[in-house]
ROTORTOR-344160 format. One record per residue (C-alpha): x, y, z. Coordinates in pm, 1 decimal. Layout:
{atom {X; Y; Z}}
...
END
This chain:
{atom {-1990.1; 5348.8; 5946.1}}
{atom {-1740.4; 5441.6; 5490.5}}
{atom {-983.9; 5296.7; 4929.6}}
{atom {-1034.7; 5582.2; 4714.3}}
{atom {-1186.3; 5471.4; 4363.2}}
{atom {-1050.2; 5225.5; 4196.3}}
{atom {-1239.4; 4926.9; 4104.9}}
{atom {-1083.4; 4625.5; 4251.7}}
{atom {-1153.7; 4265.6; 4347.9}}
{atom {-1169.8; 4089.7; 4682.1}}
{atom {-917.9; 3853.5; 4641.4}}
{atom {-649.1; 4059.6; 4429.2}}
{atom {-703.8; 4388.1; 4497.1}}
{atom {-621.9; 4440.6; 4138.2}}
{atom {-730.0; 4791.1; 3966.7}}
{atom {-865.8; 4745.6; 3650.4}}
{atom {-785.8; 5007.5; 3372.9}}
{atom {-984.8; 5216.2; 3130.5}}
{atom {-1110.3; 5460.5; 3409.3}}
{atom {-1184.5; 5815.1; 3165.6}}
{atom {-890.8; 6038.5; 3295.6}}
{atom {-1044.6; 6313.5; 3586.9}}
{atom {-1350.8; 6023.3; 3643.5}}
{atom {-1360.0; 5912.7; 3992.0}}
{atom {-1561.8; 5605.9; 4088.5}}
{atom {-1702.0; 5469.0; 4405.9}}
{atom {-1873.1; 5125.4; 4317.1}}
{atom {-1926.7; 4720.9; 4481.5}}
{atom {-1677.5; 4509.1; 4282.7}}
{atom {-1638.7; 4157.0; 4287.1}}
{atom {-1873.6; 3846.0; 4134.3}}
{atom {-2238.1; 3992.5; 4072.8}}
{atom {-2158.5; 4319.5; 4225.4}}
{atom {-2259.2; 4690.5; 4058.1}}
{atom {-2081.5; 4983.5; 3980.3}}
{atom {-2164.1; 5331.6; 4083.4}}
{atom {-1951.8; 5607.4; 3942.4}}
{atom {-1909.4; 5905.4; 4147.3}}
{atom {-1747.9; 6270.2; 4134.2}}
{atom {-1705.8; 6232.6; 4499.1}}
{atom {-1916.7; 6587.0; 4546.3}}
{atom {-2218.4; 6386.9; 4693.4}}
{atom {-2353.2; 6415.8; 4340.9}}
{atom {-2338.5; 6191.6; 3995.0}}
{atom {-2170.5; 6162.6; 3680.7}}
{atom {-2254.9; 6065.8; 3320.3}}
{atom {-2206.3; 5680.8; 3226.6}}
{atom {-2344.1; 5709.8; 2884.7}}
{atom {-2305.1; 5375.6; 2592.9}}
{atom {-2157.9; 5176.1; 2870.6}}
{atom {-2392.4; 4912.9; 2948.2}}
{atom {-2388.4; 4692.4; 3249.6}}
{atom {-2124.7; 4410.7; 3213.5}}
{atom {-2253.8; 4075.9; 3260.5}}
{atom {-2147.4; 4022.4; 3621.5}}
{atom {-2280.5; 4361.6; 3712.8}}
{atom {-2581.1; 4460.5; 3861.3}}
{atom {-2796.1; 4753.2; 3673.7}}
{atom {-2815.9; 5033.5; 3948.7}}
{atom {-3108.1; 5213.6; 3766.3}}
{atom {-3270.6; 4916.0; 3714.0}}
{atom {-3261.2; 4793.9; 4028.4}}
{atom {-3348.3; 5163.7; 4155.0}}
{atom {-3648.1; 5137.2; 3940.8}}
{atom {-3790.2; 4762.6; 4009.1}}
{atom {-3817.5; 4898.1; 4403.3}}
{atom {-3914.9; 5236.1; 4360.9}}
{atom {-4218.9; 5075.0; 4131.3}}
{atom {-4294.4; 4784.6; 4378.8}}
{atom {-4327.6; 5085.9; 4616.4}}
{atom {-4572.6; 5194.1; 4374.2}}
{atom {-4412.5; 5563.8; 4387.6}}
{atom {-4376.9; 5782.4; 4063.8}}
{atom {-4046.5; 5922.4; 3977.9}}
{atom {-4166.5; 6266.7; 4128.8}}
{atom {-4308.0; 6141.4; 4459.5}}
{atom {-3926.5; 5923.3; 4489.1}}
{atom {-3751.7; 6307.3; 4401.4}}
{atom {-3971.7; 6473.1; 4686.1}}
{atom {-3862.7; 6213.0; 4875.8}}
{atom {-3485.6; 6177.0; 4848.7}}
{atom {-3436.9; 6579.7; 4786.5}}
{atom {-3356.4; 6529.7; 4432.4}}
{atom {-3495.1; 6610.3; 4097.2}}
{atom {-3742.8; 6416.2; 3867.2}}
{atom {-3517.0; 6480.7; 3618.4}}
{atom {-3190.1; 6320.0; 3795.3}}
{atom {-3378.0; 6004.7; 3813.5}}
{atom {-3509.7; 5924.5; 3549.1}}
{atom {-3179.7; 5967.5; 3396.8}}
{atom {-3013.0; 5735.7; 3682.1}}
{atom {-3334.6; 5469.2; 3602.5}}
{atom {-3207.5; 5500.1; 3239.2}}
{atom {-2824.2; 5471.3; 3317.5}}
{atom {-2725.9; 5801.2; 3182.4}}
{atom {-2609.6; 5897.9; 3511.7}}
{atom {-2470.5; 5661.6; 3790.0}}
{atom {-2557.9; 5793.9; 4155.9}}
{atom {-2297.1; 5887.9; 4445.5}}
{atom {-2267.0; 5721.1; 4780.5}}
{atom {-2455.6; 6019.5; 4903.5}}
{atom {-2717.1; 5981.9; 4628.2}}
{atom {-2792.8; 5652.6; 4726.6}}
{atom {-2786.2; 5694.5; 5111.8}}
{atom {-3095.3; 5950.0; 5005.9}}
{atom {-3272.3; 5715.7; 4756.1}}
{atom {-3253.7; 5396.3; 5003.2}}
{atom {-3390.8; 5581.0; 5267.4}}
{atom {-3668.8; 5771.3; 5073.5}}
{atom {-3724.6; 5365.1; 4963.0}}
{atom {-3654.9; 5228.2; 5320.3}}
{atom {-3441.3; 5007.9; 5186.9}}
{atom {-3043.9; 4925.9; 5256.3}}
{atom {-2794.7; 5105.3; 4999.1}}
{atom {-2647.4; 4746.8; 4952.2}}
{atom {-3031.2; 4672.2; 4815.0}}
{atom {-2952.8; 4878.2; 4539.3}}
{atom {-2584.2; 4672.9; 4461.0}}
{atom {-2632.9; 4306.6; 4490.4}}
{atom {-2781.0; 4138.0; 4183.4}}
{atom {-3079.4; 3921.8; 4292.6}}
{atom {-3067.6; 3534.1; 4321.1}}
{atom {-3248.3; 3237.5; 4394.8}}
{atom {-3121.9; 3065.9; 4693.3}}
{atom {-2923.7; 3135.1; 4966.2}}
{atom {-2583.8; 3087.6; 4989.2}}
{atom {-2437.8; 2916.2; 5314.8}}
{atom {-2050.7; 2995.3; 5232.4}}
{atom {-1921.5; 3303.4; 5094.9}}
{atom {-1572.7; 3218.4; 4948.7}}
{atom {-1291.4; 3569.4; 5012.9}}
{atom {-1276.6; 3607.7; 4619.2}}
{atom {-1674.9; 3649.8; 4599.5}}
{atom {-1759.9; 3917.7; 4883.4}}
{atom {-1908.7; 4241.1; 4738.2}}
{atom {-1647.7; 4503.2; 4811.3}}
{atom {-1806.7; 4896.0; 4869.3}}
{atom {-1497.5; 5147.4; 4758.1}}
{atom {-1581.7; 5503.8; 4748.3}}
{atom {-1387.5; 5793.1; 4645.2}}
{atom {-1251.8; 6058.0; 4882.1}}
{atom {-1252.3; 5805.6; 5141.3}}
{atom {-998.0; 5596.6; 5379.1}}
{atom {-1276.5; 5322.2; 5451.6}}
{atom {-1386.7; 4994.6; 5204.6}}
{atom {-1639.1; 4755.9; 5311.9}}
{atom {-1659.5; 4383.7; 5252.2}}
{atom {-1964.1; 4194.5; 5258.0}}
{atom {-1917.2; 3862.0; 5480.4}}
{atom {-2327.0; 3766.4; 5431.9}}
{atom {-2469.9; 3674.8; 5120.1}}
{atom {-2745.9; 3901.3; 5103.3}}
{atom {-2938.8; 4112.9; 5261.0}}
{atom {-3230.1; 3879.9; 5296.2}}
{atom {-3183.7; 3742.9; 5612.8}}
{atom {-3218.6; 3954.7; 5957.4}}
{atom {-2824.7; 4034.7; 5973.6}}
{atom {-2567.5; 4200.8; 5762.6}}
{atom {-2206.4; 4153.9; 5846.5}}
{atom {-1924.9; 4347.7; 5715.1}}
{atom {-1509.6; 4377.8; 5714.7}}
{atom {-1462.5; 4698.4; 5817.9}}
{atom {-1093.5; 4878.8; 5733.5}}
{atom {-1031.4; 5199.3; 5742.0}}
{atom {-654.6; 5312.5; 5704.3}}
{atom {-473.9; 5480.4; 5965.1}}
{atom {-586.5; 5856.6; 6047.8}}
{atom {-921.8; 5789.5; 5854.2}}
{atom {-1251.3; 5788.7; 5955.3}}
{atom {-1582.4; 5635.1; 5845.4}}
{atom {-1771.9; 5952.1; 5755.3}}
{atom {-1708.2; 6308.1; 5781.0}}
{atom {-1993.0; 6359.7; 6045.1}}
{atom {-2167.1; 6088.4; 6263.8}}
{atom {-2466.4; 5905.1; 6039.1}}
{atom {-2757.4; 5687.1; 6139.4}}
{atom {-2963.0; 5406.5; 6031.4}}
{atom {-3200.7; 5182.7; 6160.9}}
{atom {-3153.2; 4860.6; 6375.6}}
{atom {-2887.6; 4767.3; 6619.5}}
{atom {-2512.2; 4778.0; 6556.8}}
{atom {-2246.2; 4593.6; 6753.7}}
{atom {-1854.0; 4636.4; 6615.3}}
{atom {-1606.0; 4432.4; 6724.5}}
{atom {-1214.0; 4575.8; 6690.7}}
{atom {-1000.5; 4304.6; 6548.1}}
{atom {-651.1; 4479.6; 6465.3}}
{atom {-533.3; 4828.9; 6501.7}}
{atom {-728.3; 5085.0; 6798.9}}
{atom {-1020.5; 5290.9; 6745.1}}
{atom {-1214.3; 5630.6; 6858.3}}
{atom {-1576.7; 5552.5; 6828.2}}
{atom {-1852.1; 5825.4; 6848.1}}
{atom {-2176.5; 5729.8; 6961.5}}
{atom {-2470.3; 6047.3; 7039.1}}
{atom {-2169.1; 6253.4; 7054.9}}
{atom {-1979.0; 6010.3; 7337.2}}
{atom {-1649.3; 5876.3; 7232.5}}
{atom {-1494.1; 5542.1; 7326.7}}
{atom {-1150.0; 5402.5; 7279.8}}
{atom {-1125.7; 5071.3; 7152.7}}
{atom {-861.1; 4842.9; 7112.1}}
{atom {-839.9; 4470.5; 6958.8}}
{atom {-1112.4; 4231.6; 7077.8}}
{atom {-1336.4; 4544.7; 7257.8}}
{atom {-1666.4; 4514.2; 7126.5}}
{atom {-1960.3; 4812.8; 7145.3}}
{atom {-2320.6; 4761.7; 7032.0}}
{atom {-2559.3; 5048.3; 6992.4}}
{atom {-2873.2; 5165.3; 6832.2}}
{atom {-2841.4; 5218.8; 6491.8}}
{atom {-3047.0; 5481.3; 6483.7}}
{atom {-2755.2; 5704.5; 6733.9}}
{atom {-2558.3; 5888.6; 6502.6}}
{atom {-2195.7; 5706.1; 6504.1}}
{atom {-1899.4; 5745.5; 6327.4}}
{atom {-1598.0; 5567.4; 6403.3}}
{atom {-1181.6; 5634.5; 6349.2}}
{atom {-840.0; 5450.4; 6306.8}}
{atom {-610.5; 5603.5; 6532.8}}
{atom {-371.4; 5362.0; 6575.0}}
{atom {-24.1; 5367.8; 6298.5}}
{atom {-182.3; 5047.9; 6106.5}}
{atom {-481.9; 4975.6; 5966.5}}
{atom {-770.5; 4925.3; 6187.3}}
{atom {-977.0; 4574.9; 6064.3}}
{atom {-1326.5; 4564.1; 6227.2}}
{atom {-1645.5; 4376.0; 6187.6}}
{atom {-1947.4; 4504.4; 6201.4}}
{atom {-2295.0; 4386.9; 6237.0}}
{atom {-2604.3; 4507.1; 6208.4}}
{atom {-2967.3; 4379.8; 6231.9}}
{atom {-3204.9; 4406.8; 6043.8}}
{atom {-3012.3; 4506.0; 5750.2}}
{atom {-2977.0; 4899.8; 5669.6}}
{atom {-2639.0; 4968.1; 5522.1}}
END
């Protein structure tokens, strides 16, 4: 299944300020979470001097630790994801931050989760996830924003808050990933499109499919429609 871009935080939904007039960002906010500026054309845009902040995760780093455990070279990872050499090396190196659509393509050319490429690694595993420390996914050009209830993506679930605001929908056409999804409606009603069959769903309707179905899912109720979504293992 995907607050237009602004970064904000979990618990105060607070914008922060500084954003380059005309620059529009999608990007994970909140404790240990990484930005990813994006034009919102499916393409990238130039980050240059502006070095990862302390409590943010370096995209191109992270892009390159599992693109060389994969043992792939920058042009076999281009081939892959339908890009150029060129574009990532200069994503690896942080001249350019990625789109949503950019990293969709580079996770699965990885087989890997987009989230992989967001969450600064740790050692442990959290049991509690406090509100103010989810990782929060807000992309530009879109009336969706994801919250990540798990920890990680190291176990064999991931959970998300799903809200999309009223007339929205998750993605423009019906995407896919692997594993199983199940959704369960908790305020506002819903149209959701599964191999091209829709269902209406209202609060506490729940609908589990493969992940691997193309599915896309709308708010078509006047408020906001709040869902949660799981999916196992991992892919998002």
């Amino acid at each position: 299944m995907s607050p237009r871009g602004t970064i904000r935080t979990a618990e105060t939904g607070r914008a922060r300020r500084g954003v380059a007039p005309g620059v529009r960002q999608g990007l994970l906010s909140s404790k240990g979470a990484g930005r990813v500026r994006d034009r919102g054309d499916g393409g990238a845009s130039v980050g240059r001097g502006e070095a990862p902040k302390p409590d943010e995760v370096d995209v191109g780093a992270a892009l390159r630790q599992l693109r060389t455990r994969r043992r792939m070279t920058i042009a076999a990872l281009a081939a892959a994801a339908g890009l150029s050499p060129g574009a990532i090396s200069q994503m690896e190196s942080g001249v350019i931050q990625p789109s949503l659509t950019t990293l969709r393509r580079l996770a699965s050319a990885l087989d890997e989760p987009v989230f992989r490429l967001l969450l600064t690694p740790v050692s442990g595993r959290k049991v509690v996830v406090p509100r103010s420390e989810r990782k929060v996914l807000a992309l530009p050009g879109s009336d969706t924003r994801y919250e990540l209830l798990t920890p990680d993506l190291g176990g064999q679930i991931e959970v998300m808050e799903v809200r999309i605001a009223p007339g929205g929908v998750s993605a423009d056409s019906p995407l896919s990933h692997h594993g199983e999804e199940c959704i369960v409606i908790l305020k506002g009603r819903a149209r959701l499109e599964v191999d091209g069959v829709v269902h209406n769903l209202r609060p506490g309707d729940a609908a589990t499919f493969l992940g691997d179905l193309p599915h896309r899912i709308w708010s078509v109720g006047r408020g906001e429609l709040v869902a949660i979504s799981t999916i196992s293992p991992p892919s998002f």
